[in-house]
C-alpha angles and dihedrals in degrees: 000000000000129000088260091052096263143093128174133182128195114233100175140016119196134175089273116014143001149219126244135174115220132211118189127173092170151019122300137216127252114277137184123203101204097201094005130105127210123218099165107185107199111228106171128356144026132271141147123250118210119195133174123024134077137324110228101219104356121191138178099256085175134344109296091009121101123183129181136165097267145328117267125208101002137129126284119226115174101216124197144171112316091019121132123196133170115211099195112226116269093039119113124228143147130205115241116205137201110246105271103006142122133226121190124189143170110230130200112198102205112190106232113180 
């Protein structure tokens, strides 16, 4: 993992969306995906996903990408191994993690819009 916890790599790229395998060893900050869906399948590992709300100081980090320190306000969902969630594009939301912990996922990115 990165200095920042994460590492990602992208497996496959197709006309409208891609594939990508996630490594997180901490907490991550708030991000929008303008046109991208999320489906994050949970492989190994626990988080919390929070969704809807507010992003606290949120800035422009590349067009259609917003990032921001954390969600504020949104809902609270406790993800573990074998769980599937789709996060639509346009929707905030920030992955919590357990102190010393990892939390691997397969993503799909599904342009939306």
């Amino acid at each position: 993992a990165a200095p920042g916890g994460s590492a990602s790599a992208k497996l496959a790229e197709y006309p409208r969306h891609f594939t990508m395998i996630a490594l997180r060893k901490k907490s991550g900050g708030a991000e929008i995906h303008e046109k991208f869906a999320d489906f994050f399948f949970v492989v190994r590992g626990k988080a919390t996903l929070v969704t809807g709300g507010t992003v606290v100081d949120a800035q422009t980090a590349s067009p259609g990408e917003i990032k921001g320190t954390q969600v504020q306000g949104g809902v609270r969902t406790s993800l573990q191994e074998g769980d599937v969630v789709h996060i639509p594009a346009g929707v905030p939301h920030q992955l919590l993690l357990p102190d010393h912990s990892e939390f691997v996922y397969f993503v799909i990115k599904v342009q939306e819009q």
